[in-house]
C-alpha positions as CSV (number, residue, x, y, z in Angstrom):
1,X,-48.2,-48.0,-37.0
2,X,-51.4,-49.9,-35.6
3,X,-52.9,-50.3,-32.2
4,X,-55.7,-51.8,-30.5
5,X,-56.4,-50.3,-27.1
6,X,-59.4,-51.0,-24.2
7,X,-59.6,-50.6,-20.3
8,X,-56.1,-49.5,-18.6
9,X,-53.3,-51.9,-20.0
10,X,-51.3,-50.2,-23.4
11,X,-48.7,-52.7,-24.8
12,X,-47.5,-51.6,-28.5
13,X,-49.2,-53.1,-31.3
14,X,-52.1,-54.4,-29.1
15,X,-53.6,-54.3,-25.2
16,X,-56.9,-53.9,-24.0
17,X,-59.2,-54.4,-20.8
18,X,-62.8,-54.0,-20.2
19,X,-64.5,-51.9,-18.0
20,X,-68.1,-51.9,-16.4
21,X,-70.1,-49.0,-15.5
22,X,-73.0,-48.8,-13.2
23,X,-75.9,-45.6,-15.1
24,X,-74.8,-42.4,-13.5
25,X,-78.0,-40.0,-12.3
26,X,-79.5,-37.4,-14.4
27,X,-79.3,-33.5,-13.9
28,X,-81.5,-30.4,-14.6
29,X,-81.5,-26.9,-13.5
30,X,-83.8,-24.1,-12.0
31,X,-83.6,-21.0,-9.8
32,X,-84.3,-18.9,-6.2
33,X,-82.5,-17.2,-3.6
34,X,-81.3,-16.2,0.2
35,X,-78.9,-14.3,2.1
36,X,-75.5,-15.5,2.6
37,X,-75.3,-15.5,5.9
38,X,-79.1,-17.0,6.2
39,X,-79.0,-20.1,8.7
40,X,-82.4,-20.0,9.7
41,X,-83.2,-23.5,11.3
42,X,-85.5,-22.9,14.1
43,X,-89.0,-24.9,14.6
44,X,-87.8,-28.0,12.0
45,X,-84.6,-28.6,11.9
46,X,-84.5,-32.5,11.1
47,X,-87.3,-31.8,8.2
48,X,-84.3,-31.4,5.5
49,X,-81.8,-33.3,5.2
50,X,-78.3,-32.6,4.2
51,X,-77.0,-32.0,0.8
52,X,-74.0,-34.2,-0.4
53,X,-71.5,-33.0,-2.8
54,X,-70.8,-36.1,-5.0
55,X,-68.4,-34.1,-8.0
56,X,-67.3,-30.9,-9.3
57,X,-65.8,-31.3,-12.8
58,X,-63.9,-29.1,-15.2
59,X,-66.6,-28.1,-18.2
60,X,-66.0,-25.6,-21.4
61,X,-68.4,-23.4,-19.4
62,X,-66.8,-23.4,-15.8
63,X,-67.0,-25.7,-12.9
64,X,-70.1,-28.4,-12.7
65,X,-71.1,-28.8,-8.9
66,X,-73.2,-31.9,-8.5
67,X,-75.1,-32.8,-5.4
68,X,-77.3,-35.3,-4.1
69,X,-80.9,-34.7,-3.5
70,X,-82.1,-33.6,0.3
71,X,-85.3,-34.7,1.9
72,X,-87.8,-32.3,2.1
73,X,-85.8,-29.4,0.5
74,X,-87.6,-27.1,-2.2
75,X,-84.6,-26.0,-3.4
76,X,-80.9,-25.5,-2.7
77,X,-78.3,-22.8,-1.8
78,X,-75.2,-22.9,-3.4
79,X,-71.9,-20.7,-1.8
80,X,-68.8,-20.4,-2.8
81,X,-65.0,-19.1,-1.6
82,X,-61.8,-18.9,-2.7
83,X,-59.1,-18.4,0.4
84,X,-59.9,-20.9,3.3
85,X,-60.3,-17.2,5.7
86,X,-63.2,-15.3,3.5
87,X,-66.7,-16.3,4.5
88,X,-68.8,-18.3,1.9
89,X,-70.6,-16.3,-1.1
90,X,-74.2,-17.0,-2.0
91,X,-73.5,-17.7,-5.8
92,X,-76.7,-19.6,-6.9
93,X,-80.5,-20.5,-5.7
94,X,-81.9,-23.5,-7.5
95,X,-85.1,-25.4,-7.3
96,X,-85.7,-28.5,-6.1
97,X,-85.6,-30.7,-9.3
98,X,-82.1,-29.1,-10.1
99,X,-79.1,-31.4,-9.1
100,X,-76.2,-29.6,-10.7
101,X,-74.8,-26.2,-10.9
102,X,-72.6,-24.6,-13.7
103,X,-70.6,-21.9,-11.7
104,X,-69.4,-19.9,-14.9
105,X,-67.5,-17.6,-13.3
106,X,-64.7,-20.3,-12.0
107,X,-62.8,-19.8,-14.6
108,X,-59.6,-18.4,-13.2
109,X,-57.0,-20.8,-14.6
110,X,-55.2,-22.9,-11.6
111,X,-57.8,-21.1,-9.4
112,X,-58.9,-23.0,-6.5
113,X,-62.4,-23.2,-5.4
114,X,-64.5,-24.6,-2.4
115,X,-68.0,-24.9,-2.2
116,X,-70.5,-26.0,0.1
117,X,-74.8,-26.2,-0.3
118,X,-77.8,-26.2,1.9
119,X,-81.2,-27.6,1.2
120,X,-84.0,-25.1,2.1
121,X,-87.8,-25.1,2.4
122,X,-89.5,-21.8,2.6
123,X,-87.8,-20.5,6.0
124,X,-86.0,-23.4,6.6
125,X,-82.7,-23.9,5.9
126,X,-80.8,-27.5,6.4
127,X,-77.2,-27.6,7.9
128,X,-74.4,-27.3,5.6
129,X,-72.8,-30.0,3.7
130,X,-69.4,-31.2,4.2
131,X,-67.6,-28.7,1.4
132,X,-65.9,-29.8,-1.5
133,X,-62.8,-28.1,-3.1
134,X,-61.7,-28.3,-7.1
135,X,-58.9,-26.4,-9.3
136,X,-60.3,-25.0,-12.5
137,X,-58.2,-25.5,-15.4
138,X,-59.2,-24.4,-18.7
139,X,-61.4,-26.6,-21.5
140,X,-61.0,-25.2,-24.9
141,X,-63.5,-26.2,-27.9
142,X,-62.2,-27.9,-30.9
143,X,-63.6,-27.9,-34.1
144,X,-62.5,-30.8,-36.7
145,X,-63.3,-32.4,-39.7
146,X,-63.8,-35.7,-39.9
147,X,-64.6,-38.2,-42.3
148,X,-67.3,-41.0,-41.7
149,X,-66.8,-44.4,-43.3
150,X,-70.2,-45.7,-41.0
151,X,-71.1,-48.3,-43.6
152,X,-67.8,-50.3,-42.9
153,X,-68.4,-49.7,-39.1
154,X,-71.5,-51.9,-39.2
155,X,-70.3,-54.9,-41.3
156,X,-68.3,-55.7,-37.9
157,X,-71.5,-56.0,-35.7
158,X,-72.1,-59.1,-37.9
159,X,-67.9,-60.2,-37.0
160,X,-68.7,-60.1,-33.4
161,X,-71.6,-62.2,-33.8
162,X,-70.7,-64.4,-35.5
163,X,-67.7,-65.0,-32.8
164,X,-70.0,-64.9,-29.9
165,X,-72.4,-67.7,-31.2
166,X,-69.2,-70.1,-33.0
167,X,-66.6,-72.3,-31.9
168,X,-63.5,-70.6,-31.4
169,X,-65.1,-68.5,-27.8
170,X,-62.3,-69.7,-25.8
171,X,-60.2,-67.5,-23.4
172,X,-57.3,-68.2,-21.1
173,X,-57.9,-68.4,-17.7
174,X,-55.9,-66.0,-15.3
175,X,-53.2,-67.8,-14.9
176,X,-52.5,-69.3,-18.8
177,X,-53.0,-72.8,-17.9
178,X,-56.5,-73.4,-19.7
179,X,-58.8,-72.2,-22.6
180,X,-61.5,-71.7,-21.0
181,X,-64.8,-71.8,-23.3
182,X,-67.9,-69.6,-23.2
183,X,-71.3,-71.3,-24.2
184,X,-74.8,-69.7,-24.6
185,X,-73.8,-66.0,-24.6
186,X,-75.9,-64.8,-27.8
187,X,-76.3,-62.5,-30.4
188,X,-75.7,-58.4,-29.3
189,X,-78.5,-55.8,-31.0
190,X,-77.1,-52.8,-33.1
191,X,-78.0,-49.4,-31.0
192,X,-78.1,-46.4,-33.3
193,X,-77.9,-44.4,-30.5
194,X,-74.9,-46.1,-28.7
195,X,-73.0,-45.5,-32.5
196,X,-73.8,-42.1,-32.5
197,X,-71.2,-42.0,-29.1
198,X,-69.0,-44.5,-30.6
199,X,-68.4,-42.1,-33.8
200,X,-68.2,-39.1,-31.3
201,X,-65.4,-41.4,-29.7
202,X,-63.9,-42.7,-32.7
203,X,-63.2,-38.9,-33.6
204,X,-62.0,-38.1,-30.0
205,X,-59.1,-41.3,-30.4
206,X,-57.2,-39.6,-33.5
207,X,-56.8,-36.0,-30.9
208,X,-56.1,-38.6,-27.8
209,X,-55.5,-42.0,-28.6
210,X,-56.5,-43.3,-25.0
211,X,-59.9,-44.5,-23.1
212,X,-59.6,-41.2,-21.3
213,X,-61.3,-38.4,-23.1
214,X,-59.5,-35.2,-24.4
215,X,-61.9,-33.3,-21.6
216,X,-59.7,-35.5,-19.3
217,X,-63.4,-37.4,-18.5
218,X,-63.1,-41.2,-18.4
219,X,-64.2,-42.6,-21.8
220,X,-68.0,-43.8,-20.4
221,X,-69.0,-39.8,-19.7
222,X,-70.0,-39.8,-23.5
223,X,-73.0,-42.2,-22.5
224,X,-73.9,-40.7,-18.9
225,X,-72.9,-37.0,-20.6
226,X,-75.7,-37.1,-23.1
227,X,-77.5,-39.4,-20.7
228,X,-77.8,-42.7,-22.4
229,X,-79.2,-45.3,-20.2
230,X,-77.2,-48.0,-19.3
231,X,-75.9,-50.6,-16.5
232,X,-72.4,-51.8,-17.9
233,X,-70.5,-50.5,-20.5
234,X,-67.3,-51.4,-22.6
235,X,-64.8,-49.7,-24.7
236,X,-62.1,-51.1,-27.5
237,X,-60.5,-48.9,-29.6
238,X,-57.7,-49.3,-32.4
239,X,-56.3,-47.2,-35.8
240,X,-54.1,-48.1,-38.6
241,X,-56.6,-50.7,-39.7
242,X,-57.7,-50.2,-43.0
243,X,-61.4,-52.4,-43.1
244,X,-63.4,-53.7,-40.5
245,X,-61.9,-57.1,-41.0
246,X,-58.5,-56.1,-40.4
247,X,-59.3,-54.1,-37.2
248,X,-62.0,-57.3,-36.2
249,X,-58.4,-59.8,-36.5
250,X,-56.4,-57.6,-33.9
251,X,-59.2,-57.2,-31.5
252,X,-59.7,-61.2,-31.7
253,X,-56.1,-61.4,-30.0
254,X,-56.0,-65.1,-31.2
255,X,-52.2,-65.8,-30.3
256,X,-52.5,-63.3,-26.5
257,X,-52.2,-64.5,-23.1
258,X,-54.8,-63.6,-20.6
259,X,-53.1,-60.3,-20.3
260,X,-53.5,-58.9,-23.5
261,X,-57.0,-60.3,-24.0
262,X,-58.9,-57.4,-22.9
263,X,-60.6,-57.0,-26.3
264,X,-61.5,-60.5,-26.9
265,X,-63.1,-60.8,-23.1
266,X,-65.0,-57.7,-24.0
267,X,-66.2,-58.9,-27.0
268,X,-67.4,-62.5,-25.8
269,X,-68.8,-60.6,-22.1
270,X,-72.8,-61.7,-21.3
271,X,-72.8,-58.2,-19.5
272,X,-74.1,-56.5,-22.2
273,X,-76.9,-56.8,-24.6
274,X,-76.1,-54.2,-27.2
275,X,-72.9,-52.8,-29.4
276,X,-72.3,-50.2,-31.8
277,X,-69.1,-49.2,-33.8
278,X,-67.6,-45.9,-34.8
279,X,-65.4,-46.1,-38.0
280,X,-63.7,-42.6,-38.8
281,X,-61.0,-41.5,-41.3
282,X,-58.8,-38.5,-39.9
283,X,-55.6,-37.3,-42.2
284,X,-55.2,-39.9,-44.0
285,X,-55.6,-42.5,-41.0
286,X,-58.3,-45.0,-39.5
287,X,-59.7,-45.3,-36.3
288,X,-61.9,-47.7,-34.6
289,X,-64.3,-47.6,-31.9
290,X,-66.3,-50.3,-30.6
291,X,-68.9,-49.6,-27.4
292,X,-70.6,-52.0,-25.9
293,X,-73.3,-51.9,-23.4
294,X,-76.8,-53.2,-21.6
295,X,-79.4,-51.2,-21.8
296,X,-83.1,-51.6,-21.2
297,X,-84.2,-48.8,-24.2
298,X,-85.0,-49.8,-27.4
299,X,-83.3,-47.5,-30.2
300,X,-84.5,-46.9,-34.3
301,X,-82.7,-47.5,-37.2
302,X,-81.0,-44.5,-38.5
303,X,-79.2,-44.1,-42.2
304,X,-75.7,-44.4,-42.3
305,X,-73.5,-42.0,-42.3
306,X,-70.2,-41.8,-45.0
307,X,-68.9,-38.3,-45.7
308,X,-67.2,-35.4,-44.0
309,X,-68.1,-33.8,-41.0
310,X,-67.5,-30.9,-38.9
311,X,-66.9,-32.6,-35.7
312,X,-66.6,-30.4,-32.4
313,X,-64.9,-31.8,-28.8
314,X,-63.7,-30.5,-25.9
315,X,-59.8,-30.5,-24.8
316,X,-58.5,-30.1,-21.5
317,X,-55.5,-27.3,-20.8
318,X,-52.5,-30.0,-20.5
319,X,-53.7,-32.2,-23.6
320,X,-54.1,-29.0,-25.5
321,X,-50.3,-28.1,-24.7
322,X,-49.6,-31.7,-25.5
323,X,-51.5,-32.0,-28.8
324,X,-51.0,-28.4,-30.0
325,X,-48.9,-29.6,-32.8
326,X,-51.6,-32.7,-33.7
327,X,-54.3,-30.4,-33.6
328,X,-52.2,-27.9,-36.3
329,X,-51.4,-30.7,-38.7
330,X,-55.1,-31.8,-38.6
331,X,-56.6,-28.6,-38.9
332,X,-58.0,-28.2,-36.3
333,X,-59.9,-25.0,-34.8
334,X,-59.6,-24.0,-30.9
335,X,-62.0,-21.9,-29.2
336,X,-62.1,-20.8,-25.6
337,X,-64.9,-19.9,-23.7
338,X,-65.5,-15.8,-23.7
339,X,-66.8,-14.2,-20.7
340,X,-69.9,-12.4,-20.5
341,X,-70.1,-9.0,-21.5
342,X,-69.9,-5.7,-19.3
343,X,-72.7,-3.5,-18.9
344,X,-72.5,0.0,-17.5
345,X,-73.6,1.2,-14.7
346,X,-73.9,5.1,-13.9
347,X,-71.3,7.7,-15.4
348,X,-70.6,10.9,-13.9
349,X,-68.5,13.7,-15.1
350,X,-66.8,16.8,-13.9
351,X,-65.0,19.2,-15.4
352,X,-61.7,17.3,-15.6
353,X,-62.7,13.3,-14.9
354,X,-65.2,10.9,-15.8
355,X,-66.4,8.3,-13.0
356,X,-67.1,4.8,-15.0
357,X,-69.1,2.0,-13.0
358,X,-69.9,-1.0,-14.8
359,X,-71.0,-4.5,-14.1
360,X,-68.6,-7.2,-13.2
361,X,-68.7,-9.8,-16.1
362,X,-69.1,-13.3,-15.6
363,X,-65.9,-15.1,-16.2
364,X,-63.7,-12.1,-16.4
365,X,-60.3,-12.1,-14.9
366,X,-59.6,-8.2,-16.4
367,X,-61.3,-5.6,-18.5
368,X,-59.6,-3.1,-20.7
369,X,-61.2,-0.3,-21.1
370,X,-60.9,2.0,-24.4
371,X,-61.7,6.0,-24.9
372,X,-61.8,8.2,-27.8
373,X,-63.3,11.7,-28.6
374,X,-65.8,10.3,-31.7
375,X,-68.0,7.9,-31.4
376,X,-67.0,6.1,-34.7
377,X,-63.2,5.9,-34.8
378,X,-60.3,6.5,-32.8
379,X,-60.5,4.4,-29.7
380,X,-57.3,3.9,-27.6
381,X,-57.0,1.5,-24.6
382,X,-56.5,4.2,-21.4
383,X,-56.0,1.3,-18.4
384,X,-56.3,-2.4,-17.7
385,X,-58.1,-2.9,-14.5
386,X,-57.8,-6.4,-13.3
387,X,-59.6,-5.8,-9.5
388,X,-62.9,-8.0,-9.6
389,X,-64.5,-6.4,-6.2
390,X,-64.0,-2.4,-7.4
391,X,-66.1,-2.2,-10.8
392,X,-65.4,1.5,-10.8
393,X,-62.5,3.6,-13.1
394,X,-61.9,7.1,-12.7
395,X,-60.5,8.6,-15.9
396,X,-58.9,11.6,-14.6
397,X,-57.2,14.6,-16.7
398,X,-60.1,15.4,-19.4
399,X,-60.6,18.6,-21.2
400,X,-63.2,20.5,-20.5
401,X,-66.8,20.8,-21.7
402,X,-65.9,17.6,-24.3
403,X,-67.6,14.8,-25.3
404,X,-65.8,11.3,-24.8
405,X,-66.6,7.8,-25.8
406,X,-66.1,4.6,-24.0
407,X,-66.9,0.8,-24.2
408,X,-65.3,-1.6,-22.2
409,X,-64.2,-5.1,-23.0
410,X,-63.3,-8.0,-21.0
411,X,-61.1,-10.5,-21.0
412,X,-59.7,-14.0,-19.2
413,X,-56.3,-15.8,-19.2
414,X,-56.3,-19.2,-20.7
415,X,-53.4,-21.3,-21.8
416,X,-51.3,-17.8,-21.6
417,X,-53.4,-15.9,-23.9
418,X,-56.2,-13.4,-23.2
419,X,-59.8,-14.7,-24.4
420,X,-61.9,-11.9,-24.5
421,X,-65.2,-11.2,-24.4
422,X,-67.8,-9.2,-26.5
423,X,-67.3,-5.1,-26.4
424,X,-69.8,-3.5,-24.3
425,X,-71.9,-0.9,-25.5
426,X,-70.3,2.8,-26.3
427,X,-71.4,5.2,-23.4
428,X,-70.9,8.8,-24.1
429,X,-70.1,11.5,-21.3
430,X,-69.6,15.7,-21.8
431,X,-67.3,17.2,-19.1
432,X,-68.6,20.5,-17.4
């Protein structure tokens, strides 16, 4: 089977539509911090203005907060809750210059979060801003192998030139009354920057055929993502074509309607200024990615690429349920996000128990913890402890005046399964 697919319209055997862009802002990150409860306003209240929420999104790593900058503020408060009746948590203290915030331990799958920010400058703290609430759901790494056919890719930058400056740039007006003809549009540059996000989306199309992502981001978040700079942007995308030519004839759409010239208008478009193709080769079949955009940086030529590589992408929870069969029969590798591992805090023994603190770890929904009476073998798992507020065990019913050995190891739920996390180091304690 073969398709050719851009923008929001899918017919069988060919559909497209173009869509534009405006450049997303950039992000950074830096740290401080406050109280909680700290709503110190007093002499200058109006000097900083209010933080804005504008996204949180789902990322391997947790939940991605993003804010707006605040007059005046030095930096920036971040609180969160979980259950609309607890009071706000101080999770975070950034700097100024930082205008995101990975909150890495959201990772409770189907957990729901609400969080809110203040701007702050030295004692002064701005009002809250309106809070903003998102459901985690997990995003699970895949590794792939993919194989690069670049050198074909390219030949078609010369195809869609060619049809920009010749005769036949005619499409059908809305209503399929008229061709309509464009004149003057002009030649697009090769970016070799913009191809290296069109092969990362060519490899993404043969896990999820579709101009949304497998991370469930629209298709564009590969150029704001790795922060490409850009004003408009266009996507087409097709497999089962063989060569360039071939996949160059169906996104031409020669004998469509207005409808199902979505490729064509995105070829012939004078929004952008620059294209780039990705060309891929993924069991046995091809896929096709061309990006187009306008951009005001320059980028250098780079060798082409034709041979196998280990790919790696990002999959949201209900395409990875969907695609788990695709993913086996590609051979594909998953990999969830571990949480952080425990450290302990202070041990105390008696004659007859063992009191175990430890720290909470990042990410953790549970931690099983294991016991044994030598420190090289012999561990046995003694209790799963799943409260995150009481990072205490008492291991009660010990012999007296032994030795025992403990590490701890923690663990989340995603997609049904327990992820854990790195062991913690073995702490030994001697009963009186």
């Amino acid at each position: 089977m073969k398709k050719v697919f851009s923008g929001r319209n899918k017919v069988i055997a060919a559909a497209l539509a173009a869509v534009l862009l405006m450049s997303p802002a950039e992000f950074s990150q830096g740290t401080l911090t406050v109280r909680a409860d700290d709503n110190t306003q007093a002499s200058v209240q109006n000097k900083i203005g209010k933080p804005f929420i504008t996204d949180i999104s789902n990322e391997y790593k947790g939940l991605k907060i993003s804010w707006r900058a605040a007059s005046g503020a030095t930096g920036y408060y971040i609180f969160r809750k979980q259950k609309k009746s607890n009071p706000y948590e101080l999770i975070a203290t950034v700097s100024s210059d930082t205008l995101s915030y990975i909150d890495g331990d959201a990772m409770k799958e189907g957990g729901i979060y609400t969080y809110m920010i203040k701007g702050f400058d030295n004692d002064t703290v701005s009002e809250e801003s309106e809070s903003k609430t998102a459901t985690r759901f997990p995003i699970s790494k895949v590794k792939l192998k993919v194989k690069y056919a670049q050198s074909s890719a390219r030949k078609m930058q010369k195809m869609i030139n060619d049809f920009r400056t010749g005769k036949d740039t005619w499409l059908w007006n809305a209503n399929n009354t008229q061709k309509v003809y464009t004149q003057g549009i002009g030649k697009l540059a090769y970016d070799y920057n913009l191809e290296k996000l069109a092969m990362i989306r060519a490899a993404e199309i043969a896990i999820k055929f579709n101009h949304e992502r497998p991370n469930g981001k629209p298709c564009f978040s590969v150029l704001s993502d790795t922060g490409y700079n850009f004003k408009y942007a266009g996507e087409n995308i097709a497999y089962g074509y063989k060569t360039a030519a071939k996949a160059f004839d169906a996104f031409l759409e020669m004998n469509n309607y207005y409808s199902g010239q979505g490729h064509r208008r995105n070829m012939l478009s004078t929004n952008y200024n620059v294209c780039a193709i990705g060309h891929c080769k993924v069991n046995g079949v091809h896929y096709w990615v061309q990006l187009f955009a306008f951009t005001e940086d320059d980028s250098d030529y780079t060798k082409t690429i034709s041979t196998t590589k280990n790919v790696t992408m990002y999959v949201s929870s209900d395409d990875l349920t969907s695609y788990k069969k695709t993913l086996k029969a590609l051979g594909a590798k998953v990999e969830d996000y571990a949480p952080s591992r425990v450290t302990w805090g202070e041990i105390e023994a008696s004659k007859k128990f063992a009191t175990l603190n430890y720290t909470k770890s990042v990410g953790a929904t549970g931690y099983e913890i294991y016991r044994s009476t030598s420190k090289k073998n012999g561990y046995k798992k003694i209790v799963t402890v799943t409260n995150q507020q009481k990072l205490v065990y008492v291991d009660k019913k010990l012999a007296r005046k032994r030795k025992y050995y403990y590490y701890i190891v923690p663990y989340r739920m995603a997609h049904d399964e327990k992820v854990y996390g790195k062991k913690s180091e073995i702490k030994m304690i001697k009963t009186n």
